[in-house]
mmCIF file of the C-alpha atoms, coordinates in Angstrom:
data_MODEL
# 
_entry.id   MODEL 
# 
loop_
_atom_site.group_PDB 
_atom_site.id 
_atom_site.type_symbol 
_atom_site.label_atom_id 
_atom_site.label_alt_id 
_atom_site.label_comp_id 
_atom_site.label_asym_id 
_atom_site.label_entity_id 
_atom_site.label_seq_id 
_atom_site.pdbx_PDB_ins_code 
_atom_site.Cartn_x 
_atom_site.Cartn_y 
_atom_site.Cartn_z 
_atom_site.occupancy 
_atom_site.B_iso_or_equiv 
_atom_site.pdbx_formal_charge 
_atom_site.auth_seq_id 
_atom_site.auth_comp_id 
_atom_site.auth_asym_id 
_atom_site.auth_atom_id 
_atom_site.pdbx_PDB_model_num 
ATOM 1   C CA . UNK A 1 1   ? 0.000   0.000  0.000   1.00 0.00 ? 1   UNK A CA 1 
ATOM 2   C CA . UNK A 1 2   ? 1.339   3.012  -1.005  1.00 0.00 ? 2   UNK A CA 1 
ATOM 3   C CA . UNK A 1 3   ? 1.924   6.142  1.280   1.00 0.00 ? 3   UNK A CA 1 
ATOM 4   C CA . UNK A 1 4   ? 0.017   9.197  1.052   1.00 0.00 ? 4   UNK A CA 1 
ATOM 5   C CA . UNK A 1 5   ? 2.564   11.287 -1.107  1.00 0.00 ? 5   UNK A CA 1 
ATOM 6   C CA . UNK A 1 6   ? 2.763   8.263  -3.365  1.00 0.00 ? 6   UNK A CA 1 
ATOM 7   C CA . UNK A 1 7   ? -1.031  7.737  -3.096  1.00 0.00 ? 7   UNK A CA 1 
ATOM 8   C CA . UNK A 1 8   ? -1.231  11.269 -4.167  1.00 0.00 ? 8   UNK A CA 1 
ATOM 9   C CA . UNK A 1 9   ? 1.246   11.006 -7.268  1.00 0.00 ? 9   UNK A CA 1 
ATOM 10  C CA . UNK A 1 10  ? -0.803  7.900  -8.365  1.00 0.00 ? 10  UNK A CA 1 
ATOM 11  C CA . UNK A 1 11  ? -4.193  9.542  -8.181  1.00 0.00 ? 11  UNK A CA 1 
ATOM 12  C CA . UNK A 1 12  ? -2.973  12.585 -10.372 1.00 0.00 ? 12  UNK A CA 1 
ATOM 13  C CA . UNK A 1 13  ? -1.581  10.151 -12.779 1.00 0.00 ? 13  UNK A CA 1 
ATOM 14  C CA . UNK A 1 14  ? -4.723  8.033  -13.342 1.00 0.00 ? 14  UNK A CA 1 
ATOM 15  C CA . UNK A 1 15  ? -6.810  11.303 -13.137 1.00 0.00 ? 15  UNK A CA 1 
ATOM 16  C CA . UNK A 1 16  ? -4.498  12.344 -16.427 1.00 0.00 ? 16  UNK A CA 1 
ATOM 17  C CA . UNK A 1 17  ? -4.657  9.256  -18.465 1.00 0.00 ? 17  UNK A CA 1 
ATOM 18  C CA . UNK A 1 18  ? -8.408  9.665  -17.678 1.00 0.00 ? 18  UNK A CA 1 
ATOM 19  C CA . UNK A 1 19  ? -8.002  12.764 -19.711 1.00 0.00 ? 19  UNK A CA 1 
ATOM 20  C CA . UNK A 1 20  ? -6.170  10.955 -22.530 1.00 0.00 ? 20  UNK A CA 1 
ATOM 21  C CA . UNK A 1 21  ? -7.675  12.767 -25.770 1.00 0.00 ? 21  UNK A CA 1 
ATOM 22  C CA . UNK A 1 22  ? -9.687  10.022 -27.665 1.00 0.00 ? 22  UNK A CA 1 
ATOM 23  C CA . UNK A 1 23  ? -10.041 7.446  -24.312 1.00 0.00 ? 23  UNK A CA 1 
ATOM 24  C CA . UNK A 1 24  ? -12.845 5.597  -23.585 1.00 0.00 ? 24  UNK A CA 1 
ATOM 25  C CA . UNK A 1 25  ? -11.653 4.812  -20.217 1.00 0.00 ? 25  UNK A CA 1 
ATOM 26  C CA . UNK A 1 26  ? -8.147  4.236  -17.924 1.00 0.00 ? 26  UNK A CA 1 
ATOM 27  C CA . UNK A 1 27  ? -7.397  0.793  -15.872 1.00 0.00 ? 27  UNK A CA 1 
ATOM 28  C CA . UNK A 1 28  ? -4.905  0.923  -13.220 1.00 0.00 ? 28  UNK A CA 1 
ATOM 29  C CA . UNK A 1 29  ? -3.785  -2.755 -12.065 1.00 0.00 ? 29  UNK A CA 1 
ATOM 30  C CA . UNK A 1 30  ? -1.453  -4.032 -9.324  1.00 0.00 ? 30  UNK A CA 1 
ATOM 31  C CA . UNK A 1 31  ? 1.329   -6.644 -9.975  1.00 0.00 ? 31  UNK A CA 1 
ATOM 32  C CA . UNK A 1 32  ? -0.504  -9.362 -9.132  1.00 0.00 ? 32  UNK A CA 1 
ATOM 33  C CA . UNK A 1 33  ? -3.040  -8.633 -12.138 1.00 0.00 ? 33  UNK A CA 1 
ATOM 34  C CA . UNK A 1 34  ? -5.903  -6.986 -9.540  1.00 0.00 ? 34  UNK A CA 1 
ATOM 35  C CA . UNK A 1 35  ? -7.896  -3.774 -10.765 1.00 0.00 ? 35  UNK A CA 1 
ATOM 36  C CA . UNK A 1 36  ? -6.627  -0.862 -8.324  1.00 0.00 ? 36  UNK A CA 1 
ATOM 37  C CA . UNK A 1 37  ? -9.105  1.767  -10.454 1.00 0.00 ? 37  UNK A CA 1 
ATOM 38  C CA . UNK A 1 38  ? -10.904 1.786  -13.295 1.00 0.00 ? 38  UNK A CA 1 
ATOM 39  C CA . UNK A 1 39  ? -12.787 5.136  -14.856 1.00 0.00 ? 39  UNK A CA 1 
ATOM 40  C CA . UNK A 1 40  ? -15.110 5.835  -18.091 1.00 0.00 ? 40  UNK A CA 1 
ATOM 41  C CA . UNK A 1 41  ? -16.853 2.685  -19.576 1.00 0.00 ? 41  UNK A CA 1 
ATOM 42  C CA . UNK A 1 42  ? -14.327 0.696  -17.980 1.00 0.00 ? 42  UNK A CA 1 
ATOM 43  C CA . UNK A 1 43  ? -15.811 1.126  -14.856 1.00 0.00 ? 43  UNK A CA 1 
ATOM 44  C CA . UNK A 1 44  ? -18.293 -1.703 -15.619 1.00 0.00 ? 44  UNK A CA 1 
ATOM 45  C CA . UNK A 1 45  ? -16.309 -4.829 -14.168 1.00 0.00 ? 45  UNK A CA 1 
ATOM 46  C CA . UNK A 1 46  ? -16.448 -6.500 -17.321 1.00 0.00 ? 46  UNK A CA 1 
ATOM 47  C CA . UNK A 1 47  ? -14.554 -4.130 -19.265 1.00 0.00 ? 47  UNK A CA 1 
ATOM 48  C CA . UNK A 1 48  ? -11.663 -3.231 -16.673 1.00 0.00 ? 48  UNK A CA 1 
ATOM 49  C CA . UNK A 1 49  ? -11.185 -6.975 -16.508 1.00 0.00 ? 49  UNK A CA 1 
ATOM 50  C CA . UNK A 1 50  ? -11.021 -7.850 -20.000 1.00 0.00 ? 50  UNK A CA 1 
ATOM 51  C CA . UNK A 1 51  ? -8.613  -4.534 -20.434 1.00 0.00 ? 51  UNK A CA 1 
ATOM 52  C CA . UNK A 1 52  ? -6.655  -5.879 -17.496 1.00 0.00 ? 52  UNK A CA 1 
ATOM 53  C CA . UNK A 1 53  ? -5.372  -8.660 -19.650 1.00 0.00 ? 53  UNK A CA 1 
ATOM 54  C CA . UNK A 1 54  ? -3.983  -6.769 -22.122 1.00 0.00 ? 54  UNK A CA 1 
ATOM 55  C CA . UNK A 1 55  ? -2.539  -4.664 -19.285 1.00 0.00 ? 55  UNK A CA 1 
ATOM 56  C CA . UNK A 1 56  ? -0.755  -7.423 -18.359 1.00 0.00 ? 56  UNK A CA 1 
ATOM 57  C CA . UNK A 1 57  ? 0.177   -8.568 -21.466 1.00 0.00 ? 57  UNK A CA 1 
ATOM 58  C CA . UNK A 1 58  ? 1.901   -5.063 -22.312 1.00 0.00 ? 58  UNK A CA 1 
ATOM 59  C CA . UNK A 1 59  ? 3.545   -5.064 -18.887 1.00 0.00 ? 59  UNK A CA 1 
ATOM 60  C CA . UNK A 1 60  ? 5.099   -7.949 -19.474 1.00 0.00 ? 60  UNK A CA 1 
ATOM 61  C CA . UNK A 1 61  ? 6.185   -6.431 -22.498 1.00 0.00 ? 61  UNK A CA 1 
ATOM 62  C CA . UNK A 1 62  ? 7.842   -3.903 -20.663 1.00 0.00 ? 62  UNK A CA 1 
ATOM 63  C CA . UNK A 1 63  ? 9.458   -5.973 -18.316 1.00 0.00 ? 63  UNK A CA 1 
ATOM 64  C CA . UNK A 1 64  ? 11.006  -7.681 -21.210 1.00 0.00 ? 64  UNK A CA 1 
ATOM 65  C CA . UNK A 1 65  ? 12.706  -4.311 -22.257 1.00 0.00 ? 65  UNK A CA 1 
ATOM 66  C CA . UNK A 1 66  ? 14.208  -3.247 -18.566 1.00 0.00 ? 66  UNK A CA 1 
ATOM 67  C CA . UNK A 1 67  ? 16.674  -1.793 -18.027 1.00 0.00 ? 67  UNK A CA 1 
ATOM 68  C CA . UNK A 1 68  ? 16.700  -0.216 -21.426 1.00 0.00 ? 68  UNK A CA 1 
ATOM 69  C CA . UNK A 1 69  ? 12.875  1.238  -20.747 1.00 0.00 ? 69  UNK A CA 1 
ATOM 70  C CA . UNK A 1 70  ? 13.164  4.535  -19.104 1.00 0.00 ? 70  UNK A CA 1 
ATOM 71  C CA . UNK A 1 71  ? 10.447  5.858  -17.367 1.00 0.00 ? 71  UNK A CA 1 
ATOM 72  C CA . UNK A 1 72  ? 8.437   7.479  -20.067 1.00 0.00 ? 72  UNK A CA 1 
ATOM 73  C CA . UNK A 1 73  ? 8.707   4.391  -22.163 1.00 0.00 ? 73  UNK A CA 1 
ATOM 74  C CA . UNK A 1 74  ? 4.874   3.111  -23.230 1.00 0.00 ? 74  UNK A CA 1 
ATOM 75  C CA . UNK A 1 75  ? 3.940   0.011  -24.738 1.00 0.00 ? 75  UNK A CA 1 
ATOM 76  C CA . UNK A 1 76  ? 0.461   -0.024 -27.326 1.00 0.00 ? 76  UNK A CA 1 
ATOM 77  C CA . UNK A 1 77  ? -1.252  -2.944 -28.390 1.00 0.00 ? 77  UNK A CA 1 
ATOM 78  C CA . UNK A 1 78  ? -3.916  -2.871 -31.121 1.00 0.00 ? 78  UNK A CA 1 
ATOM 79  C CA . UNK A 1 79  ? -6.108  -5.994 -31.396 1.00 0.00 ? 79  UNK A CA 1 
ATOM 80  C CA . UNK A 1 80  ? -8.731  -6.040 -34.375 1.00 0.00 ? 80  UNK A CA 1 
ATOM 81  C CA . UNK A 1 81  ? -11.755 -5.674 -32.544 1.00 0.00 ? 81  UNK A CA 1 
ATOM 82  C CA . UNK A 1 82  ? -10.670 -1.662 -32.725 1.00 0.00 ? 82  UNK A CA 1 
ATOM 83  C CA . UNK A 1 83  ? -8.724  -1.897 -28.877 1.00 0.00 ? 83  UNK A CA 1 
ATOM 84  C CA . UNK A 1 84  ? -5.738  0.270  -28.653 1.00 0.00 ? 84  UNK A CA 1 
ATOM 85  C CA . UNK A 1 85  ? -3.961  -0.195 -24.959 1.00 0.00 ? 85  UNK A CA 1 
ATOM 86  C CA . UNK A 1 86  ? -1.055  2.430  -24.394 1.00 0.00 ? 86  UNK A CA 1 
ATOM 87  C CA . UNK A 1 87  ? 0.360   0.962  -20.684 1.00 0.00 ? 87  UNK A CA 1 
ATOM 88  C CA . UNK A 1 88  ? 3.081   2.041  -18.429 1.00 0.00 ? 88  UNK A CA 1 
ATOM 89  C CA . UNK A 1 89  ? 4.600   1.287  -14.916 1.00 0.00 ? 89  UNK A CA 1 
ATOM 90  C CA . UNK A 1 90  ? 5.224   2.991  -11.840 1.00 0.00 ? 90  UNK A CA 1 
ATOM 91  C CA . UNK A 1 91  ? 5.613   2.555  -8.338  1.00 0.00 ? 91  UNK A CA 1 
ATOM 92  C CA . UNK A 1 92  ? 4.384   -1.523 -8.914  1.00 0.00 ? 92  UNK A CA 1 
ATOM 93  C CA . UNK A 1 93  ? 1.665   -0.165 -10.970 1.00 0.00 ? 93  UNK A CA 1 
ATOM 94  C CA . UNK A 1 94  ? 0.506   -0.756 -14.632 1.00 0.00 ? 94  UNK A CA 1 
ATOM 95  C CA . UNK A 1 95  ? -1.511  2.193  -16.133 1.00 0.00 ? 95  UNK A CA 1 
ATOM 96  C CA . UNK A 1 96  ? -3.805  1.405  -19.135 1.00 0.00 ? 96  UNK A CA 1 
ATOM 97  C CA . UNK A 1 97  ? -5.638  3.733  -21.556 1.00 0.00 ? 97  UNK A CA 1 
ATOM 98  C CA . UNK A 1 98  ? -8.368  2.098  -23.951 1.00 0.00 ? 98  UNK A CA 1 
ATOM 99  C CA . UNK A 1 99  ? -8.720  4.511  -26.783 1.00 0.00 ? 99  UNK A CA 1 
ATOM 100 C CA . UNK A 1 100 ? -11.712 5.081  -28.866 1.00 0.00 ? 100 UNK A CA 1 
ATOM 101 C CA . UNK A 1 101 ? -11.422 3.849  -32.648 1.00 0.00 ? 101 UNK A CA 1 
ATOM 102 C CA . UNK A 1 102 ? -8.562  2.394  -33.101 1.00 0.00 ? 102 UNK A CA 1 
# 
C-alpha cells in the first residue's frame, strides 16, 4: 500500500490518463493482475477486466525491455476488434488507456 505522497502522485496520474484525448476509459492494475481503479466505460467490471489482460500482457512487455525502458517508455497494443492499450509502470503499478477507434 502506497503512502500518502505516493497515493497522491498515483491519483494525479490516473486522473491524467483519464483525460487521454480520444479514451474511452483508464485501468490501473497491481502486480498481481488486480484492478486498483478503473474510470469511463471501464468502470463496468467486465470491461476493466477484459482490459486488465492486455494490461498485463503489455507489462510484461515492458518488463522484457528493462533496463533499457526509461520511465516514459509506453507500450500499445492494437487488437482487431478496434482496442488500442497504451500501458506504463510505476511505483508496482501498470496504467492502461483504452482509446476510442482504433
Amino acid at each position: 500500500m502506497p503512502n500518502a505522497t505516493a497515493a497522491g502522485e498515483l491519483k494525479k496520474i490516473f486522473d491524467s490518463m483519464c483525460a487521454v484525448p480520444g479514451s474511452v476509459g483508464a485501468v490501473m492494475i497491481r502486480e498481481d493482475g488486480s484492478i486498483a481503479r478503473a474510470s469511463g466505460k471501464l468502470s463496468k467490471s467486465s470491461e476493466a477486466v477484459a482490459l486488465s489482460h492486455l494490461v498485463k500482457d503489455a507489462a510484461q512487455l515492458m518488463a522484457m525491455l528493462q533496463p533499457e525502458a526509461g520511465p516514459l517508455t509506453r507500450v500499445t497494443i492494437s487488437r482487431q476488434n478496434d482496442v488500442a492499450i497504451a500501458a506504463t509502470t510505476l511505483q508496482g503499478y501498470v496504467f492502461g488507456v483504452k482509446l476510442a477507434g482504433r
